[in-house]
N, C-alpha and C positions, 0 to 999 in steps of 0.2 A: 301739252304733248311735245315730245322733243321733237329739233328742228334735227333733220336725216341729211346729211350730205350726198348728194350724186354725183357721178361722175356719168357724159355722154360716150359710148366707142359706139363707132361702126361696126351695122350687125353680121358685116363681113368681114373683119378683122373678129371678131367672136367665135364666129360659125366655122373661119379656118385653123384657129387655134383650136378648137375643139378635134375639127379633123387631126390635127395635129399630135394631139393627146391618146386619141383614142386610139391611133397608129400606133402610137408609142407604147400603150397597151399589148399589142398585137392584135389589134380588130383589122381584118381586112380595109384596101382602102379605099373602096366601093362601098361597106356597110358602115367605115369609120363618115363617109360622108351621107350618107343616110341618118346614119344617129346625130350627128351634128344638125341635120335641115328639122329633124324634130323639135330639139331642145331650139335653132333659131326662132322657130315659129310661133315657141311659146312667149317667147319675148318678145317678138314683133306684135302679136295677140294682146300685148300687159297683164299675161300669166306670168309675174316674175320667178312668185316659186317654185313653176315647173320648165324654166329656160337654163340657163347658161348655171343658173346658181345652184344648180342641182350635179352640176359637172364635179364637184368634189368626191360627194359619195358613190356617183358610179366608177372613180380612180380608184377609192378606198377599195370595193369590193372587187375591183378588176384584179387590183395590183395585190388584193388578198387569196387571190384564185376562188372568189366568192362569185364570178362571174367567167364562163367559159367566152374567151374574145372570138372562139374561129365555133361555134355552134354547126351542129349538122341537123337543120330543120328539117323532119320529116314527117309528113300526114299516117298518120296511123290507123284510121279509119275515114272512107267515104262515101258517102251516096252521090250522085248529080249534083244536087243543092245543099250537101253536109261535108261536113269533115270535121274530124279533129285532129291536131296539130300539136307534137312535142317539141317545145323550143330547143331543147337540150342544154338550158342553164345557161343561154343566151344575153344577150341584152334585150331588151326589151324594145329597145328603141331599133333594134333590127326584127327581134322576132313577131312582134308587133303590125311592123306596115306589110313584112311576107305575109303573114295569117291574112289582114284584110285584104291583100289583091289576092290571095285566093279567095275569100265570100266575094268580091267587084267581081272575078273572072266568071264564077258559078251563076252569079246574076246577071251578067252577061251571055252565058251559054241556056240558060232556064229561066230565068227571072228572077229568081230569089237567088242567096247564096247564105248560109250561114255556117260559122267554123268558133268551134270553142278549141282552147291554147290549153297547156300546162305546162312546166318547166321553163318561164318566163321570168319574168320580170320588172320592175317600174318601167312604165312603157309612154312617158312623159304625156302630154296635154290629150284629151281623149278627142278634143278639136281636129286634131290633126286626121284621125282616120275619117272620120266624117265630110269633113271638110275637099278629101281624093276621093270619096265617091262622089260629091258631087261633081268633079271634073269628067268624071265618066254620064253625068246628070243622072246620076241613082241616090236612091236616099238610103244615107248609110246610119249603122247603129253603134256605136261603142261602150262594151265595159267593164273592167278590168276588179276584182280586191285587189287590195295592198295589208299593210303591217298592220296588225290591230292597234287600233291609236283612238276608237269609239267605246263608249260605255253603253251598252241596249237601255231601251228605256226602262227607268228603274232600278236599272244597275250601278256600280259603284265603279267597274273596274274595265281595262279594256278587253274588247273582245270582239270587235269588228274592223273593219279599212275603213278608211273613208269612200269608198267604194262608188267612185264616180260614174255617170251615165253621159253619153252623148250623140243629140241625134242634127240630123241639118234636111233644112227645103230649100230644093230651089224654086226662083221667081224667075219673071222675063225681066225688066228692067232694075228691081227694086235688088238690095242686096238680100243673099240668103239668112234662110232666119237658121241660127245656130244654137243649137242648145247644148250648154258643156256644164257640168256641173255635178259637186259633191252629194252624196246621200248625207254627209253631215251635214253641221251647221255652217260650218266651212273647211276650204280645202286646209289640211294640214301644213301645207309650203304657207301659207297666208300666216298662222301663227308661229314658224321661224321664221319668218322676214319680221315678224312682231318683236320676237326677241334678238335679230339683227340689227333693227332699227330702237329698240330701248321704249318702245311703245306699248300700253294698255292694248288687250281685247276687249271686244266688243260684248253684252253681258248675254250669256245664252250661248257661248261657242265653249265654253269648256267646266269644269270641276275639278278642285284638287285633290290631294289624298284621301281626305277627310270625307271626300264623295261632296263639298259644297260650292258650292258655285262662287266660279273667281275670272278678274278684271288680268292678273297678273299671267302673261304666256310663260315663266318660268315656274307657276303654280299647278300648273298640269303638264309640264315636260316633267319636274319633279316628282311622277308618281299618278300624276294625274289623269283626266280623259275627257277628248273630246265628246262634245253630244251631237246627237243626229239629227238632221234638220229641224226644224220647229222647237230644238231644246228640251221641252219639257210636256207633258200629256195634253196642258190647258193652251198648249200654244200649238199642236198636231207634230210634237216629237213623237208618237206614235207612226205617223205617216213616214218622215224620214227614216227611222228603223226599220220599216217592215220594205221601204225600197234597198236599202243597205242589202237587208234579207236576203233579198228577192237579185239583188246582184252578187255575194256571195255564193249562191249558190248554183247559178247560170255559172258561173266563172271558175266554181270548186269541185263540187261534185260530179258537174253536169261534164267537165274537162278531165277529170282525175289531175287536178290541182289542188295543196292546201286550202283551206277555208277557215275563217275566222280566227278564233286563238292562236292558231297552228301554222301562221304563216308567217314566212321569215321575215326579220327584219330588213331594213333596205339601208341600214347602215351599222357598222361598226361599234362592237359597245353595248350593244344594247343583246339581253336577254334570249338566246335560241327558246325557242315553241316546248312543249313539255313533251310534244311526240307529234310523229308525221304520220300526216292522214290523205297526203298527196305526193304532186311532185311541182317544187315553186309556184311562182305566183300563176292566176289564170285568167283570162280574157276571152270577151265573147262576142264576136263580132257579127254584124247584119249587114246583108248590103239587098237593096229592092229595087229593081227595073219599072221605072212609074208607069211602062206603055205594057207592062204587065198587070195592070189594075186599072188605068185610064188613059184616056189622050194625053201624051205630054205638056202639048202647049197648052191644054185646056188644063190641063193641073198649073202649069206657071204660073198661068194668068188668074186662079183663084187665089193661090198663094201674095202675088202683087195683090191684087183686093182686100186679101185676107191681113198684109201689115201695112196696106192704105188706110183700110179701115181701121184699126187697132192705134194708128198716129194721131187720127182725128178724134179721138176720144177725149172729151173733158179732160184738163189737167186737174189734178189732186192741188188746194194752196200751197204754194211755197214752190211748186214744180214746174216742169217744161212742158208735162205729160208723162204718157207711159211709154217705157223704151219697149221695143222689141229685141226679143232671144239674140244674141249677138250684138248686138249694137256697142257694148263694154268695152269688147275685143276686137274692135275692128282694127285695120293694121296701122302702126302707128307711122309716126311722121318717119321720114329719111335722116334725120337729126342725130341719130341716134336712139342708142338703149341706154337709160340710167340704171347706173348700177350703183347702189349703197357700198359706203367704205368695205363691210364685210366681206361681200361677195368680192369686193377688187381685189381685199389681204389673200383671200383662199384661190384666185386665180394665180395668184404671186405667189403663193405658195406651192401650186403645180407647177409655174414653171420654174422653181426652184429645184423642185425634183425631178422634174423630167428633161430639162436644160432646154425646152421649150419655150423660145421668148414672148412676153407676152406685150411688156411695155416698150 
């Protein structure tokens, strides 16, 4: 495996160039600093390919007017505990955290809240929404498509997002259990950092033209497609396609958002949809008041029981044991964020263009 060089910056020398960037865009500079605390968190998290590295192609689509910087978020239908919400071709990373503090406000005014998006966008780590409602102690739900970049099971070609879900618990003492993750076999950022880093995948994450299964991440950017969790039928790739499913369509239909083939790409270059069957990407957010279902301290303290118990579990040979949901991403050290040579060329490279300093 090739050795990757890093480089450490301060996650606030990152998070204010971003602000910086996205000003420069014309993103207000209240929502330029809300899109910046996303993409920070993804890295603080060690999502690398949904943090800072991802700052290129939302300049590309900014600066291509593929993204509206000043968006007029408006609810377009509501009940008490519904809504639904047109970004207006927004970022993502603003229209995003609006949609979920309106489901947090609904689940605070009724107990439950829930609000599907359209006219969105990549709306960075799905951690991130979950993560604010438990600040309010609600358990929150996120999940968004994106660009088809999955093959259905059985299929040769793409035709779904990797279409991530995520939910989180809170405990009393013990830290919250998080759950953030792809319906593929992995997030899509994970195989360009493959090919940033000059690294093999892993076998079971992707397919090339040919529809065969391949080690090499430039074997399926060339044509190729990721598979759905579990990979293949004998391994419950079955199971990860029908959650894909079941998230493109909460996010597509259920919003008046594209859905599957027909959603745009999220960078530059690559192929428009054959025809629209929505309006941008779409997102579907939960949020649940726990004293609307049970005692809350009495839910905490099952929760603490509940990854007590699950730690003191036999370890497997060769292991520590079994992690708990979140444990991956917990927040990293004060040391800094490494960043692979690439990601640092493409930061140099905005602020080349933008006269934004970065070094």
């Amino acid at each position: 495996m090739t050795q990757v060089e890093t480089h450490n910056y301060p996650v606030e020398r990152l998070t204010e160039f971003c602000v910086r960037v996205f000003q420069y865009y014309g993103v207000p500079a209240d929502e330029a600093q809300q899109a910046a605390h996303v993409l920070a968190l993804g890295d603080l998290r060690g999502i690398d390919s949904h943090g800072i590295a991802r700052l290129q192609s939302y300049c590309s689509m900014l600066s291509a007017g593929r993204i509206n910087p000043k968006p007029n978020i408006t609810i377009l239908r509501e009940t008490a505990s519904t809504a639904t919400v047109d970004g207006d071709n927004g970022l993502g990373l603003v229209v995003g955290p609006k949609a979920n503090r309106i489901a947090m406000d609904k689940a605070d005014d009724v107990g439950t809240g829930w609000v599907a998006v359209h006219g969105s966008n990549h709306y960075g780590i799905s951690g991130y929404y979950v993560l604010e409602a438990l600040q309010r102690e609600q358990i929150g739900l996120a999940l968004t498509n994106s660009t088809r970049i999955v093959a259905p099971l059985w299929g040769a070609e793409r035709m779904l997002g990797t279409n991530p879900i995520a939910i989180a618990f809170l405990g009393c003492d013990e830290p919250p259990i998080v759950i953030d993750m792809a319906s593929s076999a992995a997030a899509f950022g994970k195989l360009e950092m493959a090919v940033r880093k000059n690294q093999p995948i892993p076998d079971g994450w992707a397919i090339d033209i040919d529809g065969i299964s391949t080690n090499n991440p430039n074997g399926m950017i060339d044509g190729g497609a990721m598979l759905p969790l579990g990979s293949d039928r004998e391994r419950g790739g079955h199971k990860g396609y029908c959650l894909g499913a079941m998230i493109d369509i909460l996010c597509g239909p259920l919003s008046g958002a594209n859905w599957g083939p027909f959603t745009h790409p999220f960078t530059l270059g690559h192929p428009e949809p054959a025809r629209q069957v929505g309006i941008g990407l779409g997102h579907f957010f939960g949020a649940m008041r726990v004293d609307a279902f049970t005692d809350p301290d009495e839910f905490k303290r099952q929760v603490d029981d509940w990854i007590r118990t699950f730690r003191a579990t036999k370890p497997a040979p060769g292991t520590n044991g079994p992690l708990i949901p979140g444990d991956p991403e917990r927040i990293r050290s004060t040391k800094g964020i490494p960043l692979v040579q690439a990601v640092t060329d493409d930061l140099r490279e905005i602020s080349k263009q933008t006269g934004i300093a970065f070094d």
